[in-house]
Backbone atoms as SQL, in Angstrom:
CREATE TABLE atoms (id INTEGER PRIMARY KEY, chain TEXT, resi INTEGER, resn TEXT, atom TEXT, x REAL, y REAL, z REAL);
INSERT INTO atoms VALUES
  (1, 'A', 1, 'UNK', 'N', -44.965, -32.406, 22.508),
  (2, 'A', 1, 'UNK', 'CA', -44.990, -32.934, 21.169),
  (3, 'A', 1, 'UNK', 'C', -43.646, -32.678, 20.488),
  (4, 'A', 2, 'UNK', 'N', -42.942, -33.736, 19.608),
  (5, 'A', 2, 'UNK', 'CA', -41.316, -33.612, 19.604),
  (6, 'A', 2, 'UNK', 'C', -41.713, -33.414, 17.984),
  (7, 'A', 3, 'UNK', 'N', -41.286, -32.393, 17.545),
  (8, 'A', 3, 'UNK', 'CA', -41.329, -32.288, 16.086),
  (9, 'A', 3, 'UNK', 'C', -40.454, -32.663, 15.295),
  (10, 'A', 4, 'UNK', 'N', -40.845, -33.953, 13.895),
  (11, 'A', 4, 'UNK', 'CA', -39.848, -34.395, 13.024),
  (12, 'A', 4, 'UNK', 'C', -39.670, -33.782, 12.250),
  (13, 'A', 5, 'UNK', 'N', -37.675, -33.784, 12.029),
  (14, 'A', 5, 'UNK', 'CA', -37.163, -33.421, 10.993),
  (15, 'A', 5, 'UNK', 'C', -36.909, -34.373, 9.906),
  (16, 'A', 6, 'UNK', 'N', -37.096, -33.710, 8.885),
  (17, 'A', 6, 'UNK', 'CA', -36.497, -34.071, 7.457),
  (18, 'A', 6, 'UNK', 'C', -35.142, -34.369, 7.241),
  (19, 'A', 7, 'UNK', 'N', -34.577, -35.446, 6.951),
  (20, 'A', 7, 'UNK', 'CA', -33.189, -35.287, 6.505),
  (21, 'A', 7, 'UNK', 'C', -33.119, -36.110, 5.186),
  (22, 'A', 8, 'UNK', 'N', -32.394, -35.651, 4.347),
  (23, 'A', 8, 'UNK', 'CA', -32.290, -36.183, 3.243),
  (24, 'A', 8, 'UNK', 'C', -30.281, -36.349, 3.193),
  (25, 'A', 9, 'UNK', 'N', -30.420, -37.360, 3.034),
  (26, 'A', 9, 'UNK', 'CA', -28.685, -37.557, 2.665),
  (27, 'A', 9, 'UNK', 'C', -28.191, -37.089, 1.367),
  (28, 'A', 10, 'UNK', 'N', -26.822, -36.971, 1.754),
  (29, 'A', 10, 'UNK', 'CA', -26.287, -36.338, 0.852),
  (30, 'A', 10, 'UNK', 'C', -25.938, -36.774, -0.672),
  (31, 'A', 11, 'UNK', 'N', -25.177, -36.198, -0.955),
  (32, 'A', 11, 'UNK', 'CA', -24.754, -36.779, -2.492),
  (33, 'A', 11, 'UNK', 'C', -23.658, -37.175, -2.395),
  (34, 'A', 12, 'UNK', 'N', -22.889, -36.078, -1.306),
  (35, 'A', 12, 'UNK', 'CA', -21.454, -35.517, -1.311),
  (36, 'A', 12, 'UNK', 'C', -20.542, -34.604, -2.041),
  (37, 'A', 13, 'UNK', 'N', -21.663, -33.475, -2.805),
  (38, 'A', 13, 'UNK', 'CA', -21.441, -32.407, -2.861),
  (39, 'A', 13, 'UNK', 'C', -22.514, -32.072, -2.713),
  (40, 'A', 14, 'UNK', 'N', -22.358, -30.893, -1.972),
  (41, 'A', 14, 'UNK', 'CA', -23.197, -29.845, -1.274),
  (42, 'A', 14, 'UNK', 'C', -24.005, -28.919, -2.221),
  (43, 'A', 15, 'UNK', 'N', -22.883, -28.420, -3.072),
  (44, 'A', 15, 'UNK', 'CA', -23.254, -27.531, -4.558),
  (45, 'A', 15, 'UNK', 'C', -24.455, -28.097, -5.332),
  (46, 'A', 16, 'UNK', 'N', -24.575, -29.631, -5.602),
  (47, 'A', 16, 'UNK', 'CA', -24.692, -30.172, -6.246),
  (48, 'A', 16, 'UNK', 'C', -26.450, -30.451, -5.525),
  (49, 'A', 17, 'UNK', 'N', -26.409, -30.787, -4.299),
  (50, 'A', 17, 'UNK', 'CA', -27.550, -31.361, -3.166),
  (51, 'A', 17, 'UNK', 'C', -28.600, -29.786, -3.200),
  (52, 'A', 18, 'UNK', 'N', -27.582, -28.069, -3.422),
  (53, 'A', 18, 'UNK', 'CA', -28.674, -27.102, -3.388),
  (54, 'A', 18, 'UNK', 'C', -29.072, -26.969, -5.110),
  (55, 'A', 19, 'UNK', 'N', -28.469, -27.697, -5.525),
  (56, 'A', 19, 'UNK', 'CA', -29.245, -27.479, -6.911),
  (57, 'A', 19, 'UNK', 'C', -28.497, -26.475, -7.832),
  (58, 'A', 20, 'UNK', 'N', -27.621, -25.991, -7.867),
  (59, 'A', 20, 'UNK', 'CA', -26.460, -25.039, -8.120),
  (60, 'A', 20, 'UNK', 'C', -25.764, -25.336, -9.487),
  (61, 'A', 21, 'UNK', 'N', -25.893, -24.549, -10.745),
  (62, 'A', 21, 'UNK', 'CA', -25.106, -25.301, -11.817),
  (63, 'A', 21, 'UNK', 'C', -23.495, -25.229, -11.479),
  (64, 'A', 22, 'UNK', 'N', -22.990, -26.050, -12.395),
  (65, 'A', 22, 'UNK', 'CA', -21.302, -26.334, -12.447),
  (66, 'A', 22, 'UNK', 'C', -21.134, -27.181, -10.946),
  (67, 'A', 23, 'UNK', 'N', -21.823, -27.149, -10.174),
  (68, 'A', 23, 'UNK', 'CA', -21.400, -27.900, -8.999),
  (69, 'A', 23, 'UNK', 'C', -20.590, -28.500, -8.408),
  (70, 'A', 24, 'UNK', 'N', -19.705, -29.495, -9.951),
  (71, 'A', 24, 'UNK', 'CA', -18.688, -29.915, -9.284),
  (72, 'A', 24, 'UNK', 'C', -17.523, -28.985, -9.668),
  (73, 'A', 25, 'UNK', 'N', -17.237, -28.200, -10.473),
  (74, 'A', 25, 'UNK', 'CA', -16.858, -26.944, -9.929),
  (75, 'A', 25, 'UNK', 'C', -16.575, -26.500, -8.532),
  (76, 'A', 26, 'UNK', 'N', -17.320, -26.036, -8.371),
  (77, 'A', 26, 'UNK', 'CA', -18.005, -25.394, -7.468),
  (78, 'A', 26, 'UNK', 'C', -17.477, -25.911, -6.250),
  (79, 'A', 27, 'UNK', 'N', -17.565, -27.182, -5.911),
  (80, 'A', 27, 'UNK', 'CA', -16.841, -28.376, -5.421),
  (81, 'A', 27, 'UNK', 'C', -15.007, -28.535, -5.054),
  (82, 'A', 28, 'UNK', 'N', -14.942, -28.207, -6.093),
  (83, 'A', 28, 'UNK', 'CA', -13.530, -28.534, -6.557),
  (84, 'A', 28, 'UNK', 'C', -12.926, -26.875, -5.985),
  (85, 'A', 29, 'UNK', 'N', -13.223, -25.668, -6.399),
  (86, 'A', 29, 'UNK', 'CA', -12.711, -24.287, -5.751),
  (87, 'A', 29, 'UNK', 'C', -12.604, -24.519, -4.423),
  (88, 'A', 30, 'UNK', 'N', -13.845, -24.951, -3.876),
  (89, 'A', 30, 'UNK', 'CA', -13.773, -25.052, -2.181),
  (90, 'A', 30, 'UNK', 'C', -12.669, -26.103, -1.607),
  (91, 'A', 31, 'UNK', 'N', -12.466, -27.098, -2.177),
  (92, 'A', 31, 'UNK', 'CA', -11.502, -27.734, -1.589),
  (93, 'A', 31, 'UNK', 'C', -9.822, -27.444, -1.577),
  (94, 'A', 32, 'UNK', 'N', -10.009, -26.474, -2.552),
  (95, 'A', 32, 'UNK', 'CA', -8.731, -25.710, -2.947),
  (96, 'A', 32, 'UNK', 'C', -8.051, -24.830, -2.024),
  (97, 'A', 33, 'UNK', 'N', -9.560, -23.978, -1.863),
  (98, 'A', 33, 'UNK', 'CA', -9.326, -22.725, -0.865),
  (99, 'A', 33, 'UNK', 'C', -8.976, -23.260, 0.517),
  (100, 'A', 34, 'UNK', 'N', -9.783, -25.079, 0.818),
  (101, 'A', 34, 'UNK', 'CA', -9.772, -25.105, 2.045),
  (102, 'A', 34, 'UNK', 'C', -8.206, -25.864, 2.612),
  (103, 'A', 35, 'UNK', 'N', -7.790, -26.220, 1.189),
  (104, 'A', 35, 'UNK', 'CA', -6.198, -26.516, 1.288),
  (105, 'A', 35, 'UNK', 'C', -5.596, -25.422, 1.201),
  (106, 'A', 36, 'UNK', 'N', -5.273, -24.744, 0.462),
  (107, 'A', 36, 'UNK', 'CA', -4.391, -23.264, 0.716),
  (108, 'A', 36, 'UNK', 'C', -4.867, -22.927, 2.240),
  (109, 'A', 37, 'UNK', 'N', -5.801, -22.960, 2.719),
  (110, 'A', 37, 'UNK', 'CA', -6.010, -21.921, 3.824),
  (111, 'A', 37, 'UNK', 'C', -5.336, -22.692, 4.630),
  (112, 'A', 38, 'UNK', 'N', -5.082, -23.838, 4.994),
  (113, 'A', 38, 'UNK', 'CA', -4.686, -25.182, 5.804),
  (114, 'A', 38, 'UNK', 'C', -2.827, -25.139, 5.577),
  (115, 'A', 39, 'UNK', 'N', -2.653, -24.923, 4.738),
  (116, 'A', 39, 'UNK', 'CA', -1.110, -24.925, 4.403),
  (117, 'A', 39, 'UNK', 'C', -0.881, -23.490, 4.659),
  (118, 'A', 40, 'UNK', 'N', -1.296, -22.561, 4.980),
  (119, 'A', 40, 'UNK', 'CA', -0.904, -20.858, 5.416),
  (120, 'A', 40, 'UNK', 'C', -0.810, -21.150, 6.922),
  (121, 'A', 41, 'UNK', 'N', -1.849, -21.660, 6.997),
  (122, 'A', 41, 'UNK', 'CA', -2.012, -21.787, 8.925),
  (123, 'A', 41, 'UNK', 'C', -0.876, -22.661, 9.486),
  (124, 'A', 42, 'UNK', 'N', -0.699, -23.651, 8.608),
  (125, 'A', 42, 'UNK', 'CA', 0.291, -25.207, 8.776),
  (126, 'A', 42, 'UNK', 'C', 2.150, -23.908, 9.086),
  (127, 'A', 43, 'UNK', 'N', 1.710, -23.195, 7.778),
  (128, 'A', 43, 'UNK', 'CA', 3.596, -22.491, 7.653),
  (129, 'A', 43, 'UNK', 'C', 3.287, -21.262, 8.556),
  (130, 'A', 44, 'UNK', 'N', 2.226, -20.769, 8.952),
  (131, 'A', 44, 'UNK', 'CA', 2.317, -19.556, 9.971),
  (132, 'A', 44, 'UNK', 'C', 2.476, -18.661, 9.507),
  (133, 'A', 45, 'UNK', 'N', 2.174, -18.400, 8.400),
  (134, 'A', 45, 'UNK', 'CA', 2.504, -17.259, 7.141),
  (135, 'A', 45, 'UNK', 'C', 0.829, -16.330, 7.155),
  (136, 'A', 46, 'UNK', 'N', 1.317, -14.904, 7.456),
  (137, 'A', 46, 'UNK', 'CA', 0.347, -13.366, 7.206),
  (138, 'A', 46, 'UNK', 'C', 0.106, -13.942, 6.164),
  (139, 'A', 47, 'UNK', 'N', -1.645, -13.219, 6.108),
  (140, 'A', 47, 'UNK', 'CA', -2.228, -13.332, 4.502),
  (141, 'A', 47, 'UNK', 'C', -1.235, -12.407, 3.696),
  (142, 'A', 48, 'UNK', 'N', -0.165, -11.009, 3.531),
  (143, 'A', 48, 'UNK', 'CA', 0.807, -10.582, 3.052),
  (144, 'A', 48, 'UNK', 'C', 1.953, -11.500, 2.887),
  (145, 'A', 49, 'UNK', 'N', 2.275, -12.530, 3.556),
  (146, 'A', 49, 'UNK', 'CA', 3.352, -12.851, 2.834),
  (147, 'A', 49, 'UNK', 'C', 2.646, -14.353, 2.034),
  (148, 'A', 50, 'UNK', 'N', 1.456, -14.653, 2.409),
  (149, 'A', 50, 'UNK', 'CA', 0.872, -15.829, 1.207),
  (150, 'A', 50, 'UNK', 'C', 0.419, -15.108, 0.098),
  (151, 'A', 51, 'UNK', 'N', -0.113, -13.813, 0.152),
  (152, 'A', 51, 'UNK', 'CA', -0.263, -13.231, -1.336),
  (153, 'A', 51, 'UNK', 'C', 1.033, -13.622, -1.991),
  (154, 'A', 52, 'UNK', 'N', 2.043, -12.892, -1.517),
  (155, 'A', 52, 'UNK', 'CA', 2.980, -13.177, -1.955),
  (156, 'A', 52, 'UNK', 'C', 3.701, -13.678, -2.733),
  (157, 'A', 53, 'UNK', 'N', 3.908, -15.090, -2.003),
  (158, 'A', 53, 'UNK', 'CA', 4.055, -16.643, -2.272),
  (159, 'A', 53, 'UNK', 'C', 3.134, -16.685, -3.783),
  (160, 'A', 54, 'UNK', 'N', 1.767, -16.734, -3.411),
  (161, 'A', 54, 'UNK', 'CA', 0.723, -16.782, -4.479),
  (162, 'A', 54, 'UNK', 'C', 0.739, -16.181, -5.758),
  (163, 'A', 55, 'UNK', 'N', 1.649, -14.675, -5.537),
  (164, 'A', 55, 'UNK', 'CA', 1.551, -14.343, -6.577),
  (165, 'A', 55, 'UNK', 'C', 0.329, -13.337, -6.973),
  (166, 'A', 56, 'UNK', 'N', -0.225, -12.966, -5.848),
  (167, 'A', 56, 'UNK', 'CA', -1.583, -12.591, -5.765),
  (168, 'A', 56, 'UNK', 'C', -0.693, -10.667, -5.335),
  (169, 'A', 57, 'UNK', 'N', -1.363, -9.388, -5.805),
  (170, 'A', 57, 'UNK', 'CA', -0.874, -8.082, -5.658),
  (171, 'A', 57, 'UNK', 'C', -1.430, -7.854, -4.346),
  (172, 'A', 58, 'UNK', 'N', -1.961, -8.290, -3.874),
  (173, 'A', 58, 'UNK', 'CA', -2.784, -7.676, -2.848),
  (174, 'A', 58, 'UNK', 'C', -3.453, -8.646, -1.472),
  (175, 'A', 59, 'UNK', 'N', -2.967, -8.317, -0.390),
  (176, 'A', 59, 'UNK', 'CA', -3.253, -9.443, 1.238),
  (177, 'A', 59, 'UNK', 'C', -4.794, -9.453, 0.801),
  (178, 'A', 60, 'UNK', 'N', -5.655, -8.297, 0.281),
  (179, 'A', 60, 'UNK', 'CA', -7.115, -8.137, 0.245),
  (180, 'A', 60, 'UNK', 'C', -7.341, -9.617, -0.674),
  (181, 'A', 61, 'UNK', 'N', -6.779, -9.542, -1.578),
  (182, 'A', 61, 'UNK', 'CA', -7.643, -10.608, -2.675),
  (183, 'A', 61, 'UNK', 'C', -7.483, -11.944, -1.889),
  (184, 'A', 62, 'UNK', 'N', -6.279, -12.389, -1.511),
  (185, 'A', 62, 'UNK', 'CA', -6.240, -13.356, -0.603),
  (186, 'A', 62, 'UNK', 'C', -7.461, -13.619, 0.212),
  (187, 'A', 63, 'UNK', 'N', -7.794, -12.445, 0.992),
  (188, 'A', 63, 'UNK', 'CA', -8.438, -12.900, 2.427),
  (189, 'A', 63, 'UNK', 'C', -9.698, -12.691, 1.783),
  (190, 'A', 64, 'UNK', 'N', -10.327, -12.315, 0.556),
  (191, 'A', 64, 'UNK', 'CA', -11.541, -12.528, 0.120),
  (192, 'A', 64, 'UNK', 'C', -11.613, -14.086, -0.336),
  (193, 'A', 65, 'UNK', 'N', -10.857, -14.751, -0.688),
  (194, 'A', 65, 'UNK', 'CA', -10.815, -16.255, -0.882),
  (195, 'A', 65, 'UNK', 'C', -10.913, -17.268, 0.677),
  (196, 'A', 66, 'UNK', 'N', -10.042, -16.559, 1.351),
  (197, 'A', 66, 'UNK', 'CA', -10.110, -17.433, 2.666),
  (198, 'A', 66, 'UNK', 'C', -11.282, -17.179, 3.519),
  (199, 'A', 67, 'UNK', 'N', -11.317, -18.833, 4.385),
  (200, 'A', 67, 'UNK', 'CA', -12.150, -18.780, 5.444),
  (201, 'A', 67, 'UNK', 'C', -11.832, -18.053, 6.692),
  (202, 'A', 68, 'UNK', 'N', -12.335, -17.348, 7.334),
  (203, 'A', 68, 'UNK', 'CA', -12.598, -16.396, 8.373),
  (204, 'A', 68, 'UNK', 'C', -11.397, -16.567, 9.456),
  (205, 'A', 69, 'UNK', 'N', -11.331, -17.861, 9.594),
  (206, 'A', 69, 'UNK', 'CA', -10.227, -18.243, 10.484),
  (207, 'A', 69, 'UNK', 'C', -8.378, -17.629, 10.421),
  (208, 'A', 70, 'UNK', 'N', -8.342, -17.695, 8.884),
  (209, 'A', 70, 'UNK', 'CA', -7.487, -17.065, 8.871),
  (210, 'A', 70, 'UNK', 'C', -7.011, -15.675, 8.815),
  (211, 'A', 71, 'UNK', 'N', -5.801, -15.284, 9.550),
  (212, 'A', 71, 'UNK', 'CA', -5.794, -13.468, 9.627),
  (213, 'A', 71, 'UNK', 'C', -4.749, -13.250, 9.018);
């Protein structure tokens, strides 16, 4: 017996599809982070020298913003 799934399409924000206030917010940070993280990887640059750059005191605050991928 093959059990059906549910799919409901999207909106095209995600934030917005779990029900989440500010959403497009919410929206808008993630695509940010997922460009900065994309342009660190692109220049080959330590989360220390993109704090840096950023302006940010600390490699920590950086890599609490980034996705996992980057080191």
């Amino acid at each position: 017996m093959k059990t059906k799934i549910r799919v409901t399409k999207s909106s095209g924000n995600v934030f917005a599809d779990i029900g989440l206030p500010n959403a497009a917010e919410h929206s808008i940070k993630a695509d940010m982070v997922l460009r900065i993280a994309a342009r660190i990887k692109s220049k080959g640059l330590t989360q220390a020298e993109a704090a840096s750059l950023l302006g940010l005191a600390h490699a920590v605050a950086l890599g609490a913003l980034l996705p996992e991928q980057i080191s």
